[in-house]
N, C-alpha and C positions, 0 to 999 in steps of 0.2 A: 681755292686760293689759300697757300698758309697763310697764318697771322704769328707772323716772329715777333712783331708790335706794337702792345696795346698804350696808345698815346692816350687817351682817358679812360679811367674807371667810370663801369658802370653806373649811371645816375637817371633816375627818373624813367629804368628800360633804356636809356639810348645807349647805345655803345658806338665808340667810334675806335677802326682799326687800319697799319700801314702794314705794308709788305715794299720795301723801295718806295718810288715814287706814286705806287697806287694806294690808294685811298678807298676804307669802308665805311658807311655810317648806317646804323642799323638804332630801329626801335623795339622789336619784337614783333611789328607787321610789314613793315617793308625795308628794304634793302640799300643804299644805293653807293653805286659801285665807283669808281673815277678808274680808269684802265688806260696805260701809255698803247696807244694805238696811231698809228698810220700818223707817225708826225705831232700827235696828241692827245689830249684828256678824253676819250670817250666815255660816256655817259650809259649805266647803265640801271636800270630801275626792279627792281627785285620784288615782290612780294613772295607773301608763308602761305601753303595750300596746306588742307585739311592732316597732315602727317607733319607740319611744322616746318616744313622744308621749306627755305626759298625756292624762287622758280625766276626767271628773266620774263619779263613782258616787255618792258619797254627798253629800245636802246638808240641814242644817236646813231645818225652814221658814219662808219668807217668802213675800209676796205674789205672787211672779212668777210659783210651779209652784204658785198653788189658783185654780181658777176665783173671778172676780169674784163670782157670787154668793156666797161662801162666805165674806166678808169683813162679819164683822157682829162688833158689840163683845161683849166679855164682861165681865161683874160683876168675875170673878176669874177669874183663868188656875190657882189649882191648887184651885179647887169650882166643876165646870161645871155642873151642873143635870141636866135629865133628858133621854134622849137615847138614840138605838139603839143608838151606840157609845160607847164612851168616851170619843173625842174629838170627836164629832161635832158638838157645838154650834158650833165656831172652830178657826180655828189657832191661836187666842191660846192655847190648852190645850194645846196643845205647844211653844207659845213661849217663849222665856226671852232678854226682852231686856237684852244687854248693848249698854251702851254707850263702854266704854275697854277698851282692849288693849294691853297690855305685854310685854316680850320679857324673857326670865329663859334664862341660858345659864349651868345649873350646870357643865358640865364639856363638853369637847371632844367628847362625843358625842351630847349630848342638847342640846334646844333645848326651852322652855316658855313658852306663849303663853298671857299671865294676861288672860282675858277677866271683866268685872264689869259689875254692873249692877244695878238697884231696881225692884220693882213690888211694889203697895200692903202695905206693911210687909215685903218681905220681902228682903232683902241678897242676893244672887245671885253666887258666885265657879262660874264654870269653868276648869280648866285642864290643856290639852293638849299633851302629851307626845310630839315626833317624836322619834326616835333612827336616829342612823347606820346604815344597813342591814339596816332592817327596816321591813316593809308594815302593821305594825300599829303601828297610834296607842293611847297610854291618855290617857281621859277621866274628870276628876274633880272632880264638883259638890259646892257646899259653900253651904246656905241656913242664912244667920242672920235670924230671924225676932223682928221687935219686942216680939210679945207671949213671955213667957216660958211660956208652956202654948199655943202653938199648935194653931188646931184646922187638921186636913189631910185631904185626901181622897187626892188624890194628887200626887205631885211628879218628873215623870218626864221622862226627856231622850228625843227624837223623831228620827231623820231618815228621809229618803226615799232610797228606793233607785233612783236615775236613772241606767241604765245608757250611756254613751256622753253623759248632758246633757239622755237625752230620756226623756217618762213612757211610760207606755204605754198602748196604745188600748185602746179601749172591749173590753172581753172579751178582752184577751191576759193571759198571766199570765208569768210567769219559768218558763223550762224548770225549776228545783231549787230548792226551797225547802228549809230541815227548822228544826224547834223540838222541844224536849224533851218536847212533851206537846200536843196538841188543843187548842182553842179554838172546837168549833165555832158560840156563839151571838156576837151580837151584844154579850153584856153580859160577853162571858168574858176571859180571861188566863189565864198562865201564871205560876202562885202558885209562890214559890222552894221552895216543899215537893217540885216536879218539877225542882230545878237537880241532877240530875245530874251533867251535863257542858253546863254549861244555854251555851246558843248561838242565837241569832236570823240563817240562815243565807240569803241570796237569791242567785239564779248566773242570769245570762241570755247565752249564748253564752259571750265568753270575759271578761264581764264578773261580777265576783261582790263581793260584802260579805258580813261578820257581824259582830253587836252581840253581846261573848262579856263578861258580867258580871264586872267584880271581886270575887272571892270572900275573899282576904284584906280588902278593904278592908268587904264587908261581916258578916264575921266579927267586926271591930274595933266595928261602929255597926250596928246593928239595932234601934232605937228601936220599928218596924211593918216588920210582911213587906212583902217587895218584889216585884216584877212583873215577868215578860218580855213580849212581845210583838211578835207578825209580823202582819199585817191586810195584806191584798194588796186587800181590800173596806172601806178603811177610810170612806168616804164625804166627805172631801177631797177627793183626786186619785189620779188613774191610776196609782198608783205604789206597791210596798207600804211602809209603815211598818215600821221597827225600833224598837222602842221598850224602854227599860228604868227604874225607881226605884221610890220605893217608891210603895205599892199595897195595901192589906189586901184578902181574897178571902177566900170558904167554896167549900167540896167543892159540885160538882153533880153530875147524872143519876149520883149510886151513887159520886161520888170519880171519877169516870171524867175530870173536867174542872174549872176553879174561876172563878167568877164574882165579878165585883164588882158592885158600884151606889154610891151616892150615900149612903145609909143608914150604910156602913163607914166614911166619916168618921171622925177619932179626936182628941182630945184627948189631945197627947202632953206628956211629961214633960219635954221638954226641947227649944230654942227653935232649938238647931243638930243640923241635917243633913247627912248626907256619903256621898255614895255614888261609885262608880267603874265604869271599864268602858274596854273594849277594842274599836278598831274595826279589824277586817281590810277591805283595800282594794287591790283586784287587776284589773287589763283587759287578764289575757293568762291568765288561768286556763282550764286542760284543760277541756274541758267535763265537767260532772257532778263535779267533782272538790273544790270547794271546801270541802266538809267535811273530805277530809282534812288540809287546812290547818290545820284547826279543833280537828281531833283530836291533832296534833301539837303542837299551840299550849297544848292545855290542860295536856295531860299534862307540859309540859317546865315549865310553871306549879306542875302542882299534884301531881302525879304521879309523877316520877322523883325518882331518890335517895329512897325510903322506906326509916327504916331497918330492918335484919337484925333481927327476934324470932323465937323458936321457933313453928312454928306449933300453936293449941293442938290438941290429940289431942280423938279422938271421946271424946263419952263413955257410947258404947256402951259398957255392964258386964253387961246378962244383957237375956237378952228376955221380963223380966217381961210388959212392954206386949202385946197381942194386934195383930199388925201383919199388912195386910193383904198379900197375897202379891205378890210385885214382883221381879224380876230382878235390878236395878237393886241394889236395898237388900240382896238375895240377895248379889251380888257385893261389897258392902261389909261386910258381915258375916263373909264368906267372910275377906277380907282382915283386917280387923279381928282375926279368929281368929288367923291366924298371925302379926300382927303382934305381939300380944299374948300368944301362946300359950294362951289358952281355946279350949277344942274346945268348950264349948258353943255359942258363937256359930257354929264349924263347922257344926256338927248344924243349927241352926236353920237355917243356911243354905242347908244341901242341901235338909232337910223345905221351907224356901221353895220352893226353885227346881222341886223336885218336884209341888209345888202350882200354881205356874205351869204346868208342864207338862201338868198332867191337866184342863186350858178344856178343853173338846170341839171339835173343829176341825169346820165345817160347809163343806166346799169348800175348805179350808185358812183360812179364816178362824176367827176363836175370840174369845170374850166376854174381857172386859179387867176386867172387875170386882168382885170377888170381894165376896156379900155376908156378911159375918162374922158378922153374927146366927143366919144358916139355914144356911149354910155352902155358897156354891152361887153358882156361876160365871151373871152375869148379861149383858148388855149391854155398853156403855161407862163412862169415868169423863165424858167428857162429849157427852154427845150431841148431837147438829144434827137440826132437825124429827126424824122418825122412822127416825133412825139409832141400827143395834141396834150393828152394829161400825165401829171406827173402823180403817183404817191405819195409822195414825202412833201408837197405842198398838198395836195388834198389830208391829209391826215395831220399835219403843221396847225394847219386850220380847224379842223374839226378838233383837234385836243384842245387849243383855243374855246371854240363854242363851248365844250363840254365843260370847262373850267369859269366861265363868264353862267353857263348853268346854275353851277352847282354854288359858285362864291357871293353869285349878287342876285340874281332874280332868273327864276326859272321861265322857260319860255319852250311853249309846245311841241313848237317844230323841230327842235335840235337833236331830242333822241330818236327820233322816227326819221329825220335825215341820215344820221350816225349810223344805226341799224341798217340802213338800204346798202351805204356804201360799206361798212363792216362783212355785210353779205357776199359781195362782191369779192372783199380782199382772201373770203374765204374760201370763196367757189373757185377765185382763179390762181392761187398760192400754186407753187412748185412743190412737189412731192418731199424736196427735201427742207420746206420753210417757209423757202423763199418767196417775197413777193416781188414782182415785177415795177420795176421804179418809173415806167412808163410806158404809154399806151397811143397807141395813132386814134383818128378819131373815128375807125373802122374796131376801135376795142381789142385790136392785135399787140402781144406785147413788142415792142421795137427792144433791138439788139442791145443797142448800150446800156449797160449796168442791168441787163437784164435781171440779175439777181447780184445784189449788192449788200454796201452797208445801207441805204437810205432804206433797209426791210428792218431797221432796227426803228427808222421814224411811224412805218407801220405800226408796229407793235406796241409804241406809244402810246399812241392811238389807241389800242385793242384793250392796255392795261389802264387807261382811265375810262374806257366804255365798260370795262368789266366790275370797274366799284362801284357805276351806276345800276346797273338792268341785273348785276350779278350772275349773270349766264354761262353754262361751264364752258360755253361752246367760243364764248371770245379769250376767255383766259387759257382754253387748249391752244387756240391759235395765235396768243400768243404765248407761249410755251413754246410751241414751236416755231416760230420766228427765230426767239430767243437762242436756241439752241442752235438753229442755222450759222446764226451770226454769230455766239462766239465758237461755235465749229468748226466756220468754215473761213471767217470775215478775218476774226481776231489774230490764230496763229501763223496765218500770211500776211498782216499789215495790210490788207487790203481796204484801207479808210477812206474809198475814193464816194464823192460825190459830183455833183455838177461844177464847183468849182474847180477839178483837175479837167474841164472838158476845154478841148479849143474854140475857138469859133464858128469850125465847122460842125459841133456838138456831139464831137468825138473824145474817149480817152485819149489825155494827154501823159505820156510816159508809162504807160500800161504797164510796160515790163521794167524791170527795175535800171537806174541810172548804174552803168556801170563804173563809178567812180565813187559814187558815197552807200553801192549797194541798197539803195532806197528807192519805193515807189513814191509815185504822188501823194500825198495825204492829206485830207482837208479834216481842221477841226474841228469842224459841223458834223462830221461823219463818226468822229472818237468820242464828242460831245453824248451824239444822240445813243451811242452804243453807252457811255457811261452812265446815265439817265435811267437805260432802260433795264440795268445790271440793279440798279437802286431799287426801281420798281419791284424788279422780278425778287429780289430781297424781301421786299415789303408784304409781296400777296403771296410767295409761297414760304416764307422765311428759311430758316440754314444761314448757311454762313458763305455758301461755295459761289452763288451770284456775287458776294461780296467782295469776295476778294478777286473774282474775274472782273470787278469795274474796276477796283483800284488798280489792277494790273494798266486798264485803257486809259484808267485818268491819269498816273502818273506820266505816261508817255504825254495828253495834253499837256500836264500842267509844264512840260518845256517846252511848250510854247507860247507860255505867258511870260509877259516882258518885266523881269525884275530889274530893281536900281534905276538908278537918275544916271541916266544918259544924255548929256547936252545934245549930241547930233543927233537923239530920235527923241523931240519933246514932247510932253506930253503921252507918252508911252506905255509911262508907268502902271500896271496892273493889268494889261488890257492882252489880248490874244488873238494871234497873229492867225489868218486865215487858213494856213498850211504853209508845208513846207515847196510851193509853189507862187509864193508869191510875199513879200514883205510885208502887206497891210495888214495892220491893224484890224478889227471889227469890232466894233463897243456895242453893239446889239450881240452878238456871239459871247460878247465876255460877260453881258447883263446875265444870259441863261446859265454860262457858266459858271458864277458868282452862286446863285440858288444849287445846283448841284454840286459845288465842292464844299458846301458849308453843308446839305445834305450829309454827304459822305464824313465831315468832320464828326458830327452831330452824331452818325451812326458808329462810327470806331473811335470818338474819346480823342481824338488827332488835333491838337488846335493849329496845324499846318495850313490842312485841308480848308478850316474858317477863315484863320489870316488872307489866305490866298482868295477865296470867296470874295470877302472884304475888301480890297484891295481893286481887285474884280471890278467890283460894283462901283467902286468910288472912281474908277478910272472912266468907266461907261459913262456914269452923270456928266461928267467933267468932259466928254468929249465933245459937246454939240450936237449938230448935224440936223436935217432935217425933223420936220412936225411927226411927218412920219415913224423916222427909227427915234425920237424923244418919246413917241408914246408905246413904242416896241419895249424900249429900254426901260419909262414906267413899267409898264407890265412883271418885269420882273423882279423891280426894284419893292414893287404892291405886297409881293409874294415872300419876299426876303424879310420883308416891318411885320406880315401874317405871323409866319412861321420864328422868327425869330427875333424880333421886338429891336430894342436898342440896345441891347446888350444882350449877350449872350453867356452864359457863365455853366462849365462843365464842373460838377461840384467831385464827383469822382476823380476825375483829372488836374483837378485846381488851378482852372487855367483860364481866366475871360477874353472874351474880344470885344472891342467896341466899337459900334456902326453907325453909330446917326447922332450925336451930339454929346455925347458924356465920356467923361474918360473915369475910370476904376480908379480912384486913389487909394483901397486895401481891400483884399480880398480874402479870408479865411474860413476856413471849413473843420470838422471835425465830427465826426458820427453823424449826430441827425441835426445838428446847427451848424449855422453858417454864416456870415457877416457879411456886409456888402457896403462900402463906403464909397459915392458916385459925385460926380462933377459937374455940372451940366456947363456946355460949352458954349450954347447960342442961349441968350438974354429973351423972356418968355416961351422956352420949350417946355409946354409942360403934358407931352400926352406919350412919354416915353416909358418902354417897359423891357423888365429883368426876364428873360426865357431862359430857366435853367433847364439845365439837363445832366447825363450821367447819375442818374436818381437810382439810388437804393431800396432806400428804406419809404414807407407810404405817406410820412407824412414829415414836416422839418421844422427847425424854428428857425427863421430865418430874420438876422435886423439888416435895415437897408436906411444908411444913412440914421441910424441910432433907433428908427422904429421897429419893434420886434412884435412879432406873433406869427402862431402855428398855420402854416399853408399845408394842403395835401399835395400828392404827386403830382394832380390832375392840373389845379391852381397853380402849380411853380412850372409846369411843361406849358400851359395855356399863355405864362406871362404875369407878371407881378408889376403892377402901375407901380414905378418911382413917385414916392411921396415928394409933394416940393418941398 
């Protein structure tokens, strides 16, 4: 495109430029275009790849990227009729013509390009937001509608993902896709009941976008639920759709997924609309890596600086309830005991753990299900076709025992169980790892998930039997596990566990949704793969485990629900089961809490804490059974061990706070350091500083004005806050 004229001088990197009625606005990382096209402003999204050069990734549409036949009129562009997809009657359904374009420069860093325009009754304001040194544009539409009770079906903004300018052929699809939840019919979406960390993510080489919703802005206007949307099948063109506004949907196949039609239509109460949203635009991105764009993006949104509360305490008080026998909940009661000082909860939780131990081991395997009516060890908690035992709850359990071993009182039985069944996962491992995730009670491996991720909960298992007995022989086997799974598990997205199974205890969506190009995924499965990248970190060290977890945790942590959502309360920090289903799990989020503050702790990231924290406080806060309250102890026991009430990375200068003190100054400087604390609840007094990111071997550190010299040893173990 010439540029005859330059309407403002360069400032702050942005540059903005006309040719006629088209319009450029550029920062030095992205591009974005305004182009008279098909009757109006088409819309097109520019980023710089490694030679400097823009490149087109994203663009509205218009006529030029839909085949000719697909150029037929419509009634109405926001009630399309009947149809396989939701767009598929026109483009005009994803159309929104504007026809003036105006330049608004509130301040030296930002540039706003007010695009407008009318179709039949309805007022049309978009306007997009570049800013100085930054790859993400905000977008935000604003419909005044003639009739004061508007009836609407949907009102949503559309582009295509054109990597390099060009679509793509016939059966190719984008190396990376991800969205917050399935879609896989024709009449489906993505209902903001699943905005997690909602994102509509495409990546092809080193070209990549995402459509990342404004969540303040629809916090403020929720007039009808709104919609996400990725369609790589959309029945236009070769290209996948991003799409985002609003949208009404109901639960399909079990809530697993949420569908619209034409029927959800609505008569609304009010005649203006305003929705927003966030376009990431990149053509030099890592491969595979765009998400964590994404995930960085959200959180620095919606995320970080949460402030300092007490986190609430269990409210484990006696174990009236009849709870079924579990390791897990054993070891949080254990805790709870001493934290509290009731030996009742002790007692209980020895008599658990006891009970755990007396499954009958058949070959070192052992029933995971305790029936409490008859009182007698049965099968699993969830089984696949005619699987009697599972792995990944036998070995769930047993890291349990081994950690209730090692943290409060040793007890004879539990390594000489551990070892039987350790034995077992040995003798019967696949040549290339892999262990079998289930077993009939003929000790046959059964089909499903025959070799999976739930051989990363194996390895678990193997890598806390190994820093007991030290044996080379469980640390090879898990090594090898290890390497199976990020081998084999990792670069196909294959995260499936029991919760992608149906009812009949089969893979659910096995082969990928041809709409959002995604398998099933459960976060228990990316969970336990992240966990065991941390371990394998820790017993062989290097760096190459490391950053193969972060690769898995990043993809979790977009599925951790950031920001205050009124329509999903109570939400806040907690982690959604997979992209299978909308719930929540605050026992999943308690485990995830301990390994993303792990992961923080070991790369200096206070992302990784924040999000931990957050994690954790959301678990407390959710209720639920005596059961998953003393699951969610468990890990909450593990989070006060390892890293106190505060947390403070002295290398990174950067604190978090977790259980009752807020930091009012924090400074650091060679081998001194400062520490000025709050305390938030009225007689807390058994709260401790865990620093880390430590240099040098010893430091002076004052905390709340008292000073003197602590070693490494002393400031990693935890520094009691003087009252």
């Amino acid at each position: 495109m010439g540029r005859v004229l330059a309407v403002e001088a360069r400032q702050q990197g942005l540059t903005v430029n006309s040719e006629g009625r088209n319009l450029e606005v550029s920062n030095g990382l992205v591009l974005v275009r305004l182009v008279m096209r098909d009757g109006g402003y088409a819309q097109e999204f520019h980023a710089v790849n490694a030679k400097g050069e823009y490149r087109l990734v994203l663009s509205s549409i218009h006529k030029d990227i839909i085949a000719s036949s697909e150029h037929r009129a419509c009634a109405s562009p926001m009630i399309s009729g009947a149809r396989a997809h939701l767009f598929a009657v026109c483009r005009e359904s994803l159309r929104m013509v504007f026809s003036e374009a105006r330049l608004h420069r509130p301040d030296d860093y930002r540039v706003v390009v007010r695009l407008s325009g009318s179709a039949q009754g309805h007022s049309l304001v978009t306007r997009i937001t570049v800013e100085a040194g930054s790859n993400v544009i905000h977008v935000a539409t604003e419909d005044n509608a003639s009739d004061s009770h508007p009836v609407l079906e949907y009102l949503m903004s559309s582009y295509a993902f054109l990597p390099g300018g060009t679509t793509f052929a016939a059966g190719e699809e984008p190396e990376f896709t991800w969205a917050p939840n399935l879609r896989p019919a024709d009449d489906a979406v993505i209902g903001d009941l699943a905005f997690f960390s909602p994102a509509a993510i495409a990546q092809h080489g080193r070209y990549a976008a995402a459509l990342i919703p404004d969540l303040d802005a629809l916090r403020r206007n929720r007039p009808m639920p709104t919609a996400l949307d990725l369609d790589l099948t959309n029945g236009l063109l070769f290209a996948p759709l991003l799409s985002y506004g609003f949208c009404d949907y109901e639960p399909a196949a079990g809530g697993r997924y949420f569908r619209h039609d034409i029927t959800m239509a609505r008569r609304l109460d009010t005649s203006r609309l305003a929705y927003g949203f966030y376009l990431m635009v990149d053509a030099d991105c890592k491969r595979n890596s765009a998400h964590k764009q994404v995930a960085r993006f959200l959180w620095s949104k919606h995320g970080s600086g949460i402030a300092p509360n007490p986190n609430p305490k269990s409210e484990i008080l006696d174990l009236k309830s009849q709870m079924a026998p579990d390791a897990r909940a054993a070891y949080g009661l254990w805790a709870e005991g001493l934290r509290t000082g009731q030996d009742g909860l002790i007692r209980g939780a020895r008599a658990m753990r006891d009970a755990v131990l007396s499954a009958p081991q058949q070959s070192g395997l052992f029933p995971t299900r305790f029936d409490t009516e008859i009182g007698f060890w049965r099968g699993c908690c969830f089984p696949a076709e005619q699987g009697h035992y599972s792995t990944a709850e036998c070995s769930t359990q047993l890291y349990w025992l081994l950690r209730l071993h090692s943290d409060f009182e040793a007890h004879p039985g539990i390594l000489p169980y551990a070892r039987h069944y350790a034995d077992h996962l040995i003798a019967t491992r696949l040549p290339s790892g892999a262990i079998p995730c289930w077993y009939a009670d003929d000790l046959t491996p059964v089909s499903a998930l025959r070799s999976g991720a739930p051989t990363a909960a194996s390895a678990l298992f193997l890598a806390e039997l190994t820093k007991l007995t030290g044996l080379k022989k469980h640390l090879q086997a898990c090594e090898l596990a290890a390497r199976f799974v990020l081998g084999e598990i990792v670069p196909r997205r294959l995260f499936l566990d029991n919760t992608c199974m149906g009812s009949s205890g089969t893979v659910t969506l096995e082969c990928a949704d041809p709409h959002t190009g995604m398998r099933s995924q459960s976060s228990q499965a990316m969970l336990w793969i992240a966990r065991l990248c941390l371990e394998m970190h820790s017993l062989c060290g290097g760096r190459a485990y490391l950053d193969r977890g972060l690769d898995v945790l990043d993809l979790l942590c977009l599925m951790q629900s950031v920001g205050k959502k009124p329509w999903m309360r109570g939400s806040e920090g907690l982690i959604a089961r997979g992209n299978t289903s909308a719930q929540l799990d605050p026992e999943l989020s308690a485990d995830f809490a301990l390994c993303a503050m792990r992961y923080g702790a070991a790369t200096g990231r206070a992302e990784y804490f924040e999000r931990g924290a957050a994690a954790l406080r959301g678990a407390l806060s959710a209720g639920g059974d005596d059961l998953a309250k003393a699951r969610i102890a468990a890990s909450a026991a593990m989070v006060r061990a390892e890293f106190g009430s505060v947390y403070v990375s002295v290398a990174g200068k950067w604190s978090v706070e977790m259980d009752g003190y807020r930091v009012e100054r924090f400074g650091a400087r060679g081998t001194r350091a400062s520490i000025d604390l709050r305390c938030l609840e009225p007689g807390h007094s058994d709260g401790r500083v865990v620093f880390g990111g430590l240099r040098g071997d010893s430091y002076e550190i004052a905390i709340n004005g008292n000073s003197r010299s602590y070693s490494r040893e002393e400031m990693e173990a935890g520094v009691t806050i003087p009252l």
